[in-house]
C-alpha positions in Angstrom: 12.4 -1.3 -16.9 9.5 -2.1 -14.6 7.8 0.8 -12.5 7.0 0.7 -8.4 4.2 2.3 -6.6 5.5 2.3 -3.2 3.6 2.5 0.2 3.9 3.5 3.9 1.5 3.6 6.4 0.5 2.9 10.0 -1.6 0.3 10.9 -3.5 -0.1 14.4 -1.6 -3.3 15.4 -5.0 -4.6 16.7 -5.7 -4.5 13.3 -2.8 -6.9 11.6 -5.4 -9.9 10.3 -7.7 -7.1 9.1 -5.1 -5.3 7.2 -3.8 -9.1 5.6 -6.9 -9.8 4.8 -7.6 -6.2 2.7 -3.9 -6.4 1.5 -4.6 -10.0 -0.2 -7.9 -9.2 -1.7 -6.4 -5.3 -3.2 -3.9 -7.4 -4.6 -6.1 -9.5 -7.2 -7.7 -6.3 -8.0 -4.2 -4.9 -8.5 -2.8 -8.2 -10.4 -5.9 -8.5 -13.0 -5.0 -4.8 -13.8 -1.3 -5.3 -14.5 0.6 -5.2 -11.8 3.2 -8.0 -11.8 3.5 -8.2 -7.9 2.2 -6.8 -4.8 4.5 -7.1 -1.4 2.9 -5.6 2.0 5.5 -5.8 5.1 4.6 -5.6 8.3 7.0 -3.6 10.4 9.4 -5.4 13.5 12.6 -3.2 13.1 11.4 0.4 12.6 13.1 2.8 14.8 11.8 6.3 15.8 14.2 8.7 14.2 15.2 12.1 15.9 15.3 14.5 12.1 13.1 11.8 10.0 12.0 8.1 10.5 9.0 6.2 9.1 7.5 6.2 12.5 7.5 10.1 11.8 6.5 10.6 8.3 3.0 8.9 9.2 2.4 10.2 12.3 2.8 6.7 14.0 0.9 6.7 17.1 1.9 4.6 20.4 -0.7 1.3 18.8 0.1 1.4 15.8 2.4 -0.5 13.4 4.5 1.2 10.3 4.1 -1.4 6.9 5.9 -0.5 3.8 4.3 -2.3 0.7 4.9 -2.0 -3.2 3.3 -2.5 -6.2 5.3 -3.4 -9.2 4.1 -2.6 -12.9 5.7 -3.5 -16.1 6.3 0.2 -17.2 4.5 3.5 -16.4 2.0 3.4 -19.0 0.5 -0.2 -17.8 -0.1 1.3 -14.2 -1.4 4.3 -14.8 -4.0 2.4 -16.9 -4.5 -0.2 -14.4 -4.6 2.3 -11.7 -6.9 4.2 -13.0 -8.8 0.8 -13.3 -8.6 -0.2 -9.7 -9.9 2.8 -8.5 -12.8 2.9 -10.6 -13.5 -1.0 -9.7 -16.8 -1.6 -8.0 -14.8 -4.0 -5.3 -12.5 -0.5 -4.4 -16.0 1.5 -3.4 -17.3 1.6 0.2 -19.7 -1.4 0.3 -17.6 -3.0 -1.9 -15.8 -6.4 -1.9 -12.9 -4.8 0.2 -15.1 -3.0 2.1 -13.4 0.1 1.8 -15.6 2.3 4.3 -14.2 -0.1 6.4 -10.5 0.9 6.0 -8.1 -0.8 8.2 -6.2 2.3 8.8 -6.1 5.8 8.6 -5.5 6.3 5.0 -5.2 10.5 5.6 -1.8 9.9 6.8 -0.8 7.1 4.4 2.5 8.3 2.0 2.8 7.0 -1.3 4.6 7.5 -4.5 5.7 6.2 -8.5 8.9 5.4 -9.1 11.0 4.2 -12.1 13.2 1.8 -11.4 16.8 2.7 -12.7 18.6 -0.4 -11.3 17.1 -3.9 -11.1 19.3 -6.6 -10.6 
């Protein structure tokens, strides 16, 4: 079975192009490391919740817009190789390719996680 890095965050909706553009070039750093597919979703139907909501867990302020994106890996072993690859790239650094001093949003309140897929269908 495959294995999902999955992603939440929010986004300054000012920043929408910005964040496409980052999420298309990450994901050809992602891809040459592995990673079978890379989706980024940019949030339309996200309520705020009253215990828990997305809106919540990242702190979502008034401008901002909640995305949910995945990564998925063959198996375990492949991403924790190829993630350990992307982050070392030179186009991940600040200054590089991605321009990652340059951050499209706040990446302190960004949730993320590994999952192994148990059902695939």
């Amino acid at each position: 079975m495959s294995y999902v890095d999955g992603f939440v965050v929010a986004v300054p909706t000012a920043n929408k192009e910005k964040y496409k553009i980052h999420a298309e070039a990450a994901a050809v750093i992602f891809k040459e490391y592995g990673a079978l597919k890379l989706v980024e979703c940019w949030g339309d139907d996200v309520p705020d919740g009253v215990v828990t909501s997305f809106p919540m867990a990242v702190k979502r302020e008034p401008d901002e817009t909640v995305c949910f994106s995945w990564i998925v890996w063959p198996s375990r072993a492949v991403r924790d190789e190829g993630m350990a690859k992307v982050m070392e790239d030179p186009r991940m650094k600040p200054g590089g390719d991605l321009g990652m001093a340059e951050m499209p949003f706040d990446s302190k309140r960004m949730i993320y996680g590994g999952f192994e897929v148990i059902v695939e269908v």
